[in-house]
C-alpha positions as CSV (number, residue, x, y, z in Angstrom):
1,X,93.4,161.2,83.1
2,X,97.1,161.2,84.5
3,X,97.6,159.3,87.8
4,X,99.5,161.6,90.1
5,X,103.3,161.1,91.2
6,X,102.2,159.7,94.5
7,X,99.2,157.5,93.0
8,X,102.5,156.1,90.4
9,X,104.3,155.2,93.3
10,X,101.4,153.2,95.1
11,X,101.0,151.2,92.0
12,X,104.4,150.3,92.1
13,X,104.5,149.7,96.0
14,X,101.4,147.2,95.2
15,X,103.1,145.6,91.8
16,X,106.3,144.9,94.0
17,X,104.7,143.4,97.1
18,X,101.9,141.4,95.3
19,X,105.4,139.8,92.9
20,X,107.1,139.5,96.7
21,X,103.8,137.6,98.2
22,X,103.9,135.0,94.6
23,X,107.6,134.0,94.7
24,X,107.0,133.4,98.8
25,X,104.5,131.0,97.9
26,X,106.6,129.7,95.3
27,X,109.5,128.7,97.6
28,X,107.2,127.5,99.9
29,X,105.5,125.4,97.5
30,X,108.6,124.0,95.6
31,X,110.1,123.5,99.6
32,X,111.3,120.1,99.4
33,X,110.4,117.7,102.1
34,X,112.9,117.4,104.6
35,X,115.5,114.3,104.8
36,X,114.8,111.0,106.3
37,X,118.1,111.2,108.5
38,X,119.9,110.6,112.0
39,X,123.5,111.7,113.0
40,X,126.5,110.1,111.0
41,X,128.4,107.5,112.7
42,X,131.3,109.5,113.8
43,X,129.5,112.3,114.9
44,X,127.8,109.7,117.5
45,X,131.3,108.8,118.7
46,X,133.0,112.2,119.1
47,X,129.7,113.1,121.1
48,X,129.6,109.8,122.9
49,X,125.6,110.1,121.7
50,X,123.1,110.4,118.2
51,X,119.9,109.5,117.1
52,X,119.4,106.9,114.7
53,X,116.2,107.0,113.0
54,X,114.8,103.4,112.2
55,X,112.3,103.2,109.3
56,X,109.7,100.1,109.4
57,X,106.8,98.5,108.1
58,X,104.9,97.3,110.3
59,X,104.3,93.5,110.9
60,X,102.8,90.8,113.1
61,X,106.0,89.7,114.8
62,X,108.4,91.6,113.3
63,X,107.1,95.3,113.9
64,X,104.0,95.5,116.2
65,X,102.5,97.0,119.2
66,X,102.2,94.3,122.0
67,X,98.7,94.5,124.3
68,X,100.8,97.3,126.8
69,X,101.2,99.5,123.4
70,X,104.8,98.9,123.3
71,X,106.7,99.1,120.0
72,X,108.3,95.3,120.1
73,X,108.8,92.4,117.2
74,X,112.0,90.7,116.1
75,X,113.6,93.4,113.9
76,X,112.8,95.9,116.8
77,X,114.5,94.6,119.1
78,X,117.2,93.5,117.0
79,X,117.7,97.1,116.6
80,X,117.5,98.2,120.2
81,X,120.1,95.4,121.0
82,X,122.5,97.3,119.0
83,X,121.9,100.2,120.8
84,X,123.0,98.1,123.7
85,X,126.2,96.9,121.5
86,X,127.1,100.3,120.8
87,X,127.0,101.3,124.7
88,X,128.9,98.7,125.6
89,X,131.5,98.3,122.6
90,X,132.0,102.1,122.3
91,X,130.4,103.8,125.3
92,X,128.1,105.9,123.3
93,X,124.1,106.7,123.5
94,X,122.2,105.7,121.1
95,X,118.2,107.0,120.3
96,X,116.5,105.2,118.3
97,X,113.4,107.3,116.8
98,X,111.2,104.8,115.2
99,X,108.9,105.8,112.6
100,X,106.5,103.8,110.9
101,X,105.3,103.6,107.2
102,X,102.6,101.5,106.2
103,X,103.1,101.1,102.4
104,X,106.3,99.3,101.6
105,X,107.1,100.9,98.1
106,X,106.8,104.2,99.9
107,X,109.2,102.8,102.5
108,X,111.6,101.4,99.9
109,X,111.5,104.9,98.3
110,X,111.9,107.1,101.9
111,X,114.8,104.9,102.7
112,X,117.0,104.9,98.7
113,X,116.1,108.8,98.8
114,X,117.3,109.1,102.7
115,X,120.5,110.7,104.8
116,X,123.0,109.3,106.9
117,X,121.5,107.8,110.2
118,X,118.9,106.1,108.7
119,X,118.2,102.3,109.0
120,X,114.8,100.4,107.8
121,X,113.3,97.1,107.7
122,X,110.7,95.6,106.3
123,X,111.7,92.3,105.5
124,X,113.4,93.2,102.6
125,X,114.7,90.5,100.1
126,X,118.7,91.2,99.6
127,X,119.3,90.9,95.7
128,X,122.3,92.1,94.0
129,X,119.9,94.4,91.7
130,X,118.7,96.4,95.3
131,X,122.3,96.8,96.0
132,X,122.9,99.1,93.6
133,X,120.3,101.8,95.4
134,X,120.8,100.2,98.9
135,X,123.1,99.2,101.6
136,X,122.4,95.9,103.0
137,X,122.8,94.5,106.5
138,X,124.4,91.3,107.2
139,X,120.9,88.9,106.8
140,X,119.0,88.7,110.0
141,X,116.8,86.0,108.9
142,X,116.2,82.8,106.1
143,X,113.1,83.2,103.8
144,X,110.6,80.8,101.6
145,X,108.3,82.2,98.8
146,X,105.2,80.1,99.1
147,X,102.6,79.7,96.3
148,X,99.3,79.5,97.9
149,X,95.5,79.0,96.8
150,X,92.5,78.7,98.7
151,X,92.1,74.9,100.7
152,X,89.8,74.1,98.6
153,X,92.2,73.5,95.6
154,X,94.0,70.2,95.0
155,X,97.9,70.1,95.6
156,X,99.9,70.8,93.1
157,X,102.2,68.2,92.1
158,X,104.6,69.4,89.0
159,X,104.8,72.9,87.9
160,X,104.4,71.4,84.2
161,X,100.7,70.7,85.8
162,X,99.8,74.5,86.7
163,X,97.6,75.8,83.8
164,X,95.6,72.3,83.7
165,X,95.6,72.2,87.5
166,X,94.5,76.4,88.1
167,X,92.7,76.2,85.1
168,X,90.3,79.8,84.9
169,X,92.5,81.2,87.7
170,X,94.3,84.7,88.1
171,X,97.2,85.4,89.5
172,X,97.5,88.2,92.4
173,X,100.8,89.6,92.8
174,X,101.7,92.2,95.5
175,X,102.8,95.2,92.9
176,X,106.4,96.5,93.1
177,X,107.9,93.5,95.0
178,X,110.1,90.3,94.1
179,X,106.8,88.5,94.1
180,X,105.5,89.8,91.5
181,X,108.9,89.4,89.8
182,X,108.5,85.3,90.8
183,X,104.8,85.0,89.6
184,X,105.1,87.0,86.3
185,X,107.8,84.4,85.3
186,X,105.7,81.3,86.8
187,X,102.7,82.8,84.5
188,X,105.2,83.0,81.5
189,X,106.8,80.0,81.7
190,X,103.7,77.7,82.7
191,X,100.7,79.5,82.2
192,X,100.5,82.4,79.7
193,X,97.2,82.2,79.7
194,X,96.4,83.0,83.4
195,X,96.1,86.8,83.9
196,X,97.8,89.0,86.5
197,X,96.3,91.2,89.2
198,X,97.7,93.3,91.7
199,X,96.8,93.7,95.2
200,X,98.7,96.7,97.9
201,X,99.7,94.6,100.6
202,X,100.3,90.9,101.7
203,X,97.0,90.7,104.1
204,X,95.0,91.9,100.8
205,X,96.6,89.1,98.9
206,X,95.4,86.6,101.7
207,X,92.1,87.8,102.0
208,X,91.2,87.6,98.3
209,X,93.2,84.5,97.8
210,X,91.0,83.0,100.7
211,X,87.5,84.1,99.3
212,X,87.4,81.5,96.9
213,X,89.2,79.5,94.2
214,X,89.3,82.4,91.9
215,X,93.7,83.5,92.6
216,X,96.6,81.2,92.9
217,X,99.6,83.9,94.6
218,X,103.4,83.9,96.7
219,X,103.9,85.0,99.9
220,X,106.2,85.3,102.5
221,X,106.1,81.4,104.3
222,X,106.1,83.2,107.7
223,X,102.4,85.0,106.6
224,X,101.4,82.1,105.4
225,X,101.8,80.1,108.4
226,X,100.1,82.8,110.2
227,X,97.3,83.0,108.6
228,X,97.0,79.1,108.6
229,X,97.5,79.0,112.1
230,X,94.2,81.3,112.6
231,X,92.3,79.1,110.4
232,X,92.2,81.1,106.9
233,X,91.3,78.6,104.3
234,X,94.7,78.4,102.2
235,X,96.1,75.9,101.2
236,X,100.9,75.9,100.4
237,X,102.2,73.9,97.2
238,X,105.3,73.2,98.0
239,X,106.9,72.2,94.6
240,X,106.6,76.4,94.2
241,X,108.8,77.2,97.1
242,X,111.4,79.4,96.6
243,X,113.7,79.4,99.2
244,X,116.9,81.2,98.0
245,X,116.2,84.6,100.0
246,X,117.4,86.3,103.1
247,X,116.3,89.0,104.6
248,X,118.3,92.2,105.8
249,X,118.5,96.1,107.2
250,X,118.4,98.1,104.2
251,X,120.6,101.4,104.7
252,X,120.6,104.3,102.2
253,X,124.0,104.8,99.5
254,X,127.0,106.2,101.5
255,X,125.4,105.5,104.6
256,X,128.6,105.9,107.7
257,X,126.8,102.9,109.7
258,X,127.4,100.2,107.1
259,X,130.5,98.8,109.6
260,X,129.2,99.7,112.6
261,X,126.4,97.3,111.7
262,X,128.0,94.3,110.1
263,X,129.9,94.6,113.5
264,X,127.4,93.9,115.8
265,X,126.4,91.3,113.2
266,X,129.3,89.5,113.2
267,X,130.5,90.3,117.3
268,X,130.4,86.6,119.2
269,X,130.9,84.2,116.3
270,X,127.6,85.8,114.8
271,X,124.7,87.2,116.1
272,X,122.2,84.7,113.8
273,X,123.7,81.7,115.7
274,X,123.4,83.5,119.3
275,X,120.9,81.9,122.3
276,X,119.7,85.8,122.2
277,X,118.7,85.5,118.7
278,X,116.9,82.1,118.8
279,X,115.2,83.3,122.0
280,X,114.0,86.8,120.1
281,X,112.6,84.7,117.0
282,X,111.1,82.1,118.9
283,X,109.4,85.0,121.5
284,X,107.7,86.6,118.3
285,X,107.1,84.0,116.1
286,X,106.9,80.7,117.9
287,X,109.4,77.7,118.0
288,X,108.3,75.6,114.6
289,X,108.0,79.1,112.5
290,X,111.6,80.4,114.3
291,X,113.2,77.2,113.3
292,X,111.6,77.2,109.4
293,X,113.4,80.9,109.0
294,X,116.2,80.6,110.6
């Protein structure tokens, strides 16, 4: 049977709506996620105020909540002291938004794929391999790689002794990051024989590691100390230390506040060798750990 003229037309009505309603959802779902961004720098100084959004990680002295709730930790207020540089130098307002990320490689990514406006830290390692996707700060702060194992293992004396002396051990490498870079060549070049496993964050790695005799692993010197200090059973080798890294902002490619911020850096004769600074690292972090990182 024939559909009738008007009965046509309804199809059609339908056919176009229903193909309206899919490409909708389409756009909605193919949306991409919005920009990790503040206000360029000049925009801040025409206006006399911006926002600067401020990407971190969070951790124990650096990035953490004190008992009152308040955001606080050396690269905090590093950053709202710049806000105070800025107000002073330039007469301008800056916000700063602070956002938190837990997992690093997701910070690493939210800040390489970002806008203008945008500053992070999360003690990242400057290497001239990052600066190709980055913009660095001026470094805020020294830093020592330390191999660690649980107490109950000997010292290590020579890093010709490390597949006799961690005999039946595994390495435990935090994925993605320079430490796992530093222990993949350790394995390679003194015990090829030792396997490597991965863990997601730096308190995983000195959990495991303190459970028993089972990983040898790097961390930062600053966690290790921590955890030392609360009485976790690890135990540093020090002929493993790296210390050849430094610590900086990390800025997105063609950021506008690259300058701005190797200014406030450098304003004083440096802000590293300032009585502010000292006083900052040795507020969060204590005098003996403040004087090994700076």
């Amino acid at each position: 049977m024939k559909k009738s003229p008007i009965a046509r037309q309804r199809v059609k009505v339908l056919a176009m709506i229903t193909l309206a309603t899919i490409t909708l959802l389409g756009a909605c779902t193919n949306k991409p996620s919005p920009v990790d961004q503040g206000d360029p720098w000049a925009q801040v100084l025409e206006k006399g105020h911006g926002t600067l959004k401020a990407l971190y990680v969070p951790a124990e002295g650096f990035a953490y909540r004190d008992e009152h709730g308040t955001l606080t930790g050396v690269t905090v207020e590093l950053i709202k002291e710049l806000a105070d540089f800025v107000r002073e130098k330039y007469g301008a307002t800056i916000e700063v938004e602070f956002e938190k990320e837990e997992d690093w490689r997701v910070f690493y990514t939210r800040i390489v794929n970002g806008g203008d406006g945008l500053i992070g830290f999360g003690n990242v390692t400057i290497t001239e391999e990052r600066k190709n996707e980055l913009v660095f700060s001026p470094p805020y702060m020294n830093n020592t790689a330390a191999l660690i194992t649980h107490r109950d293992m000997p010292v290590l004396n020579s890093l010709d002794e490390l597949s006799s002396a961690f005999e039946g051990m595994k390495a435990l490498a935090f994925e993605g990051t320079l430490h796992e870079k530093r222990l993949r060549k350790l394995v390679n070049e003194h015990f090829p024989a030792s396997e490597v496993h991965f863990a997601a964050s730096n308190d995983e790695i000195v959990e495991r590691v303190s459970e028993n005799t089972t990983y040898f692993a790097y961390i930062d010197l600053y966690n290790y100390v921590r955890a030392a200090n609360r009485g976790v059973p690890l135990k540093r080798h020090p002929i493993g230390d790296d210390s050849a890294e430094q610590f900086g902002y990390v800025m997105p490619l063609g950021t506008t506040w690259d300058a701005i911020i190797k200014q406030y850096f450098l304003h004083n004769d440096g802000l590293t060798g300032s009585k502010r600074y000292k006083h900052i690292m040795e507020e969060h972090l204590g005098k003996n750990l403040a004087r090994l990182l700076q």
